[in-house]
VEXDREN-2710 file (C-alpha; in Angstrom, 1 decimal):
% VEXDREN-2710
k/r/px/py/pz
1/UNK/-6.5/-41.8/20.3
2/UNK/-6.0/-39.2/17.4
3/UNK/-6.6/-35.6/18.1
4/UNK/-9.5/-35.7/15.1
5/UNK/-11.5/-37.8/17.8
6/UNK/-11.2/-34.9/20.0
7/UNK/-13.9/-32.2/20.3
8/UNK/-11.9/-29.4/21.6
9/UNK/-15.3/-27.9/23.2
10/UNK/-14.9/-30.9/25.5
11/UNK/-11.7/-29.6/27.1
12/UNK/-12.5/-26.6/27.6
13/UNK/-15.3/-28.2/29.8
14/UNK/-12.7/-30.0/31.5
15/UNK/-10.4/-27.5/31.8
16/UNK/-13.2/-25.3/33.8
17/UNK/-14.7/-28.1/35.8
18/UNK/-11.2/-28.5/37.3
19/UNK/-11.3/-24.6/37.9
20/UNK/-15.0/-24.2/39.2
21/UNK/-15.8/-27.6/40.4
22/UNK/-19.2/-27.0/40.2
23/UNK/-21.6/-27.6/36.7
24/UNK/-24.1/-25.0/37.6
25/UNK/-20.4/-22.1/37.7
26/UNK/-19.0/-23.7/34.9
27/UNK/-22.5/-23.4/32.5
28/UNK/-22.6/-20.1/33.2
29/UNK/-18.9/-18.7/32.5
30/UNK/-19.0/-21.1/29.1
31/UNK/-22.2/-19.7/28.3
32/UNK/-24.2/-23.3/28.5
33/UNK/-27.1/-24.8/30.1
34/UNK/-26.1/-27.6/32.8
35/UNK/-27.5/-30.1/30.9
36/UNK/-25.2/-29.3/28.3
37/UNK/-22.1/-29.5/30.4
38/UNK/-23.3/-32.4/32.2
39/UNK/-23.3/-33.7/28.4
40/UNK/-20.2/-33.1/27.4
41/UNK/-18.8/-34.2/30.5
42/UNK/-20.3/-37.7/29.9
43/UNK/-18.7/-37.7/26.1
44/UNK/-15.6/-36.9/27.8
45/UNK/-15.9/-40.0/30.1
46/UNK/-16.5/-42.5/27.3
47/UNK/-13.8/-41.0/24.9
48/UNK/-11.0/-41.3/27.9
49/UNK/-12.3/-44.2/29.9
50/UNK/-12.1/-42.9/33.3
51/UNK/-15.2/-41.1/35.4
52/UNK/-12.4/-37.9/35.3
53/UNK/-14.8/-36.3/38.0
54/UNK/-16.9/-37.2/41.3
55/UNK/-19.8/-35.4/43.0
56/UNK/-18.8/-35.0/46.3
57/UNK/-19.9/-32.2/49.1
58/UNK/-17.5/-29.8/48.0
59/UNK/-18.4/-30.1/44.4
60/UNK/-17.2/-31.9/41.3
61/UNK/-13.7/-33.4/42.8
62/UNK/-11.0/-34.3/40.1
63/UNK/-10.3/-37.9/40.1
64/UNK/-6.3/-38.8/39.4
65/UNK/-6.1/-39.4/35.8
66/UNK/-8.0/-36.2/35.6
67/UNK/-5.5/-34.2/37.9
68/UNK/-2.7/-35.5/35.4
69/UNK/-4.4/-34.1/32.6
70/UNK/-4.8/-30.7/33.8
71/UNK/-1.9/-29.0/33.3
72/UNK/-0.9/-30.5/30.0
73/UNK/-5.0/-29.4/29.2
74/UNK/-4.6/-25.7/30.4
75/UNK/-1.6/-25.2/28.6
76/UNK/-2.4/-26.8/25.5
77/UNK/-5.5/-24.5/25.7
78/UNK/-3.7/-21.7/26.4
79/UNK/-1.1/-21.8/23.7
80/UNK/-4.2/-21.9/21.2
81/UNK/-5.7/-19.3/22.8
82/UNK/-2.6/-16.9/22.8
83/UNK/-1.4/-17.9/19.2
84/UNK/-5.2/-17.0/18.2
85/UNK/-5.0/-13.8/19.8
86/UNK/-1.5/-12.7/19.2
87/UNK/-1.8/-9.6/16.7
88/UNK/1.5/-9.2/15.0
89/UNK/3.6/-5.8/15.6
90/UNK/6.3/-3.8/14.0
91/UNK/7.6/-1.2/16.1
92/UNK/10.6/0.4/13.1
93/UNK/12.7/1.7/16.3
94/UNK/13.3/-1.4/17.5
95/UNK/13.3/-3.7/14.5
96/UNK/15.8/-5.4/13.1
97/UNK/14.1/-6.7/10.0
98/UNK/16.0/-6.5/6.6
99/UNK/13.1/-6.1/3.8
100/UNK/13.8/-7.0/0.1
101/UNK/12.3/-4.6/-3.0
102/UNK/12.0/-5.4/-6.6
103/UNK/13.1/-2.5/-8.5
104/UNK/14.8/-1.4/-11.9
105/UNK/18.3/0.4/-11.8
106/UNK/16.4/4.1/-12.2
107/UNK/14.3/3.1/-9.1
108/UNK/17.7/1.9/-7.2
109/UNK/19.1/5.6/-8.3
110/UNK/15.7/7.7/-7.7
111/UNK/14.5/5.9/-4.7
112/UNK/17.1/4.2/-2.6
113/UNK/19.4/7.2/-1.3
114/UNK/16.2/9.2/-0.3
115/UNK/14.8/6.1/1.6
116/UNK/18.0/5.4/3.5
117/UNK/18.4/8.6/4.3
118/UNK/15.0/8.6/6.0
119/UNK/15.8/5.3/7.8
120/UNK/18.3/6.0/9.5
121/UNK/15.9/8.3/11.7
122/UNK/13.0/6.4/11.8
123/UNK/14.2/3.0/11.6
124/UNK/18.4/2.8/11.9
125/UNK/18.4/-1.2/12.9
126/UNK/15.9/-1.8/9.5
127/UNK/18.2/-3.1/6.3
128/UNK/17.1/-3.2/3.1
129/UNK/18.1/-5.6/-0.3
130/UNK/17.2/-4.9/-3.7
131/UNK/17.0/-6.7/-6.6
132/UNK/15.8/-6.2/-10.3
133/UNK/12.7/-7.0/-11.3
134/UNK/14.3/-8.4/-14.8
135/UNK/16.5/-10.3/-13.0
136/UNK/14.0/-12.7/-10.5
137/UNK/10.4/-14.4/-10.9
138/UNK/9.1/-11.7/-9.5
139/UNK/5.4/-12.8/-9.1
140/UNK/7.0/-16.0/-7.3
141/UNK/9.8/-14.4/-5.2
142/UNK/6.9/-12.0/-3.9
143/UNK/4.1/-14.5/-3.5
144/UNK/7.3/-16.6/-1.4
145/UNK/7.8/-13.5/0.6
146/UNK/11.3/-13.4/-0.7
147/UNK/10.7/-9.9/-2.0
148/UNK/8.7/-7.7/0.0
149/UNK/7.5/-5.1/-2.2
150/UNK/8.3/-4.1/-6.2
151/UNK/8.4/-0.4/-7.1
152/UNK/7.7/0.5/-11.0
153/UNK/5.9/0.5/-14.0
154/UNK/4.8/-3.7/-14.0
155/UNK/1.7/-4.5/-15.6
156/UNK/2.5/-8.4/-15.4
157/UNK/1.8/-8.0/-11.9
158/UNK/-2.3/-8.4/-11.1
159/UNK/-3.8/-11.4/-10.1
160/UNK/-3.0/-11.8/-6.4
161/UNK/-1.4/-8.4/-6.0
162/UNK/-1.8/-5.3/-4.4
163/UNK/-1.2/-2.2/-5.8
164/UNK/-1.4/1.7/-5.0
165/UNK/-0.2/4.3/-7.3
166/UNK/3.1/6.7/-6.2
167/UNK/3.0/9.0/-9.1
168/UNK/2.8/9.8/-12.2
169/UNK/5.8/10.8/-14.6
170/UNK/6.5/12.1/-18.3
171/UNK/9.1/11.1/-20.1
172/UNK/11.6/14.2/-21.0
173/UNK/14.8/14.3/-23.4
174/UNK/18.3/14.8/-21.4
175/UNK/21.5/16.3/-22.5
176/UNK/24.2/18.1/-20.9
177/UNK/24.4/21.6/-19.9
178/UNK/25.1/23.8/-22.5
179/UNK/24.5/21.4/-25.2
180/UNK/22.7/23.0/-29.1
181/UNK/19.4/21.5/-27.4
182/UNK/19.5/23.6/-24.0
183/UNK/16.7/25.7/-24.1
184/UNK/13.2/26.0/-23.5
185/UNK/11.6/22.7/-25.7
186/UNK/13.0/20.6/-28.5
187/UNK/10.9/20.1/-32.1
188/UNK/10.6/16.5/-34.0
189/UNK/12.7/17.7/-36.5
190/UNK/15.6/18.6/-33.4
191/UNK/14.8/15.2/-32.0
192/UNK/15.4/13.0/-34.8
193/UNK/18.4/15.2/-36.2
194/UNK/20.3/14.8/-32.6
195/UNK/22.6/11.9/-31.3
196/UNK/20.8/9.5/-29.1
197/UNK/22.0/7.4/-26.2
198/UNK/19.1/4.6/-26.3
199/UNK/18.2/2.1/-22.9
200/UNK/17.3/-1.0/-23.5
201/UNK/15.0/-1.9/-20.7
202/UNK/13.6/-5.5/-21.9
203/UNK/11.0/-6.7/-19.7
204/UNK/9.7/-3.1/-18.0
205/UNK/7.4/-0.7/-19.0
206/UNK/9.6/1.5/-20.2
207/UNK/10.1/-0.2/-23.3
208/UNK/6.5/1.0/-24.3
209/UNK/8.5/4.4/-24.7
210/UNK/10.7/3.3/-27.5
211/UNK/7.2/1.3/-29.2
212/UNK/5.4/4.7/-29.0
213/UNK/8.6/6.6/-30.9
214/UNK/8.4/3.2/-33.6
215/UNK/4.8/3.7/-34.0
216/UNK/5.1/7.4/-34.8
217/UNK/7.7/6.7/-37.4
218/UNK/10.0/8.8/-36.1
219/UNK/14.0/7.4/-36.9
220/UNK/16.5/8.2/-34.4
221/UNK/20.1/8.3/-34.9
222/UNK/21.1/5.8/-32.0
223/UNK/24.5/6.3/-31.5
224/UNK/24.6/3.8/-28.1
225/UNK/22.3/1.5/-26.6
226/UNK/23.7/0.2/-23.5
227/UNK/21.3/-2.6/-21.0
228/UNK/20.8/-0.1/-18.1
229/UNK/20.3/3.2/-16.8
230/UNK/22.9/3.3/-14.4
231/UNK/26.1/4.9/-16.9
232/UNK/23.1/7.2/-18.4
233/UNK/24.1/10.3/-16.1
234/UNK/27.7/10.0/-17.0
235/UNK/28.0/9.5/-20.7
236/UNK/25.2/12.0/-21.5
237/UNK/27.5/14.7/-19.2
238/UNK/30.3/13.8/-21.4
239/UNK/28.8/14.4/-24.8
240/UNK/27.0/15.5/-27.2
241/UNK/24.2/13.1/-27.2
242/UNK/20.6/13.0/-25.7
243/UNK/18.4/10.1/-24.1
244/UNK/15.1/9.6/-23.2
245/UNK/14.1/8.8/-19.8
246/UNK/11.4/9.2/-17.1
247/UNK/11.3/12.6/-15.8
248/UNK/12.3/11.5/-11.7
249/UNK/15.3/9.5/-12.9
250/UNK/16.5/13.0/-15.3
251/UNK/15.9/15.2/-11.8
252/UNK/17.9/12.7/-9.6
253/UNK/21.2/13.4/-13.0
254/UNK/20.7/17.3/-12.8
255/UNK/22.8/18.1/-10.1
256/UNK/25.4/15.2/-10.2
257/UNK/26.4/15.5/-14.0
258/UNK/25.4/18.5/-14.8
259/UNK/22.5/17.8/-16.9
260/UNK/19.3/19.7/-18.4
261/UNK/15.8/18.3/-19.5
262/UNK/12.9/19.5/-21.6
263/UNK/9.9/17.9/-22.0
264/UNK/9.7/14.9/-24.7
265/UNK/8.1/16.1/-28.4
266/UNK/7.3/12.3/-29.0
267/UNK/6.1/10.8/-26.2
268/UNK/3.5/12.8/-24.6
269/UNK/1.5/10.1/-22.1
270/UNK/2.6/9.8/-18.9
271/UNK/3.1/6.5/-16.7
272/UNK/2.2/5.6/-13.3
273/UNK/4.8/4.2/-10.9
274/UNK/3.3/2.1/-8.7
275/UNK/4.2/0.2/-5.7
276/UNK/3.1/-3.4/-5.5
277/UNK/3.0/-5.8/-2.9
278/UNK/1.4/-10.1/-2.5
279/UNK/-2.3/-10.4/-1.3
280/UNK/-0.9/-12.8/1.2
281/UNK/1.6/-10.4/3.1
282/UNK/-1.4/-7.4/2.9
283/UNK/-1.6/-7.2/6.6
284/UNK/1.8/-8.1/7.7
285/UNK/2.6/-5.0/9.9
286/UNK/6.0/-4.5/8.7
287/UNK/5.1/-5.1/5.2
288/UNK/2.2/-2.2/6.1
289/UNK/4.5/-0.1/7.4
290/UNK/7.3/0.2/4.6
291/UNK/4.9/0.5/1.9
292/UNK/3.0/3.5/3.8
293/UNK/6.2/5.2/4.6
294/UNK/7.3/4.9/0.6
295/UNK/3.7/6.6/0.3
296/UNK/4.5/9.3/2.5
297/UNK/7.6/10.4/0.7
298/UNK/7.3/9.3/-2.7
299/UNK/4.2/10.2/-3.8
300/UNK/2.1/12.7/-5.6
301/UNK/0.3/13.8/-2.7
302/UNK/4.0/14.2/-0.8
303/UNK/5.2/16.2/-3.3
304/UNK/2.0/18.1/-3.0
305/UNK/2.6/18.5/1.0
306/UNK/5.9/19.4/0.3
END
């Protein structure tokens, strides 16, 4: 017999005759007329060749066969019935889940300390991996569940995704303190006549930046273009030359290298950071929690509490 010849409805007709022993009980808790249990209990019959139950004074006795299938029947049932009702939880306390975020070396510098910080209060048995959203199929290693959420500027992700926006930034020229440039704003002519430390962020937003300063025909005197962020703070504190970068990754470089920033006399619009996460993991509880709690402390409107 193959389970596709099975009628589930049956068993649970089964299971409650062997509970109730009576038709007229059972049609009442199933929500059936008698006629349609005493229906289903003749299907039953034919499909497993055996009468299963006998009318007898003290109601609807189980024959043997039937008696052997009722435990196997009632916990088969309810297995179903608890993996149907079972609502996933995430309790951060308690968990010990590591989670897994796509993000570029300025989100690793701007959001990571904060965000460990925080969980080792709210959720000290939570780990956390990150990798760069250059580096992986990022649509693919989220859509596997293999990255859990991506933090940044990536309009490749749409289809299938989730997104909610953090904030938004300008982009702001940095140099050290003290430098010629430390003062109130910088002109075109200041910008083009200065040293420049240029990122090249292939595959991310930000390269947009450097197409909007190509577009405007402005010429910059790149003295160093290096592949990531992450040497930025240092060799601007250590010279005379300026970059360009988003303005949360020049307030995280302030403090550290001494640094100052004014805004940007090119590149005026502002971009959205945006946290992003796979339609199929959208109401994963854990998944649910870490994005909201990024939210909370990351975002415009938590600046704007704060």
């Amino acid at each position: 017999m193959e389970l596709k010849d099975v009628d589930l409805n049956l068993l649970l007709v089964f299971h409650q005759l062997l509970m109730e022993r009576r038709v007229s009980v059972v049609a009442e808790k199933l929500g059936l007329s008698q006629p349609a249990v005493s229906n289903a209990l003749k299907r039953l019959r034919l499909l497993l060749g055996d009468e299963l139950f006998q009318r007898t004074s003290k109601g609807m006795e189980p024959t043997p066969y039937a008696n052997q299938l009722a435990e196997p029947i009632a916990y088969a049932l309810s297995t179903i019935h608890s993996s149907l009702n079972d609502k996933q939880s995430f309790d951060p306390l308690t968990s010990n889940r590591k989670f897994t975020l796509g993000v570029t070396d300025i989100g690793e510098i701007y959001f990571l300390p904060r965000l460990m910080v925080l969980l080792a209060t709210v959720a000290p048995n939570v780990t956390i991996s990150s990798v760069r959203n250059t580096a992986v199929n990022l649509r693919d290693e989220m859509e596997t569940g293999h990255v859990d959420l991506a933090i940044g500027l990536l309009p490749q992700l749409k289809a299938g995704f989730f997104q909610r926006r953090l904030f938004h930034q300008q982009y702001v020229c940095m140099f050290r303190a003290g430098h010629a440039l430390d003062k109130a704003e910088m002109t075109v002519d200041e910008f083009c006549a200065a040293d420049h430390v240029v990122v090249v962020a292939a595959g991310t937003g930000h390269a947009d930046m450097d197409a909007t300063i190509e577009r405007k025909g402005i010429k910059r005197k790149v003295k160093l273009t290096v592949p990531h962020y992450v040497a930025v703070g240092h060799i601007i504190g250590s010279t005379d030359m300026i970059t360009s970068v988003p303005e949360r990754f020049a307030r995280a470089c302030v403090q550290p290298f001494k640094l100052r920033y004014v805004p940007h006399p090119v590149v005026r619009t502002p971009i959205d950071i945006n946290v992003f996460w796979h339609a199929k993991y959208h109401r994963d509880p854990g998944n649910q929690w870490l994005r909201s709690l990024i939210f909370e402390h990351f975002s415009d409107q938590a600046d704007a509490a704060a």
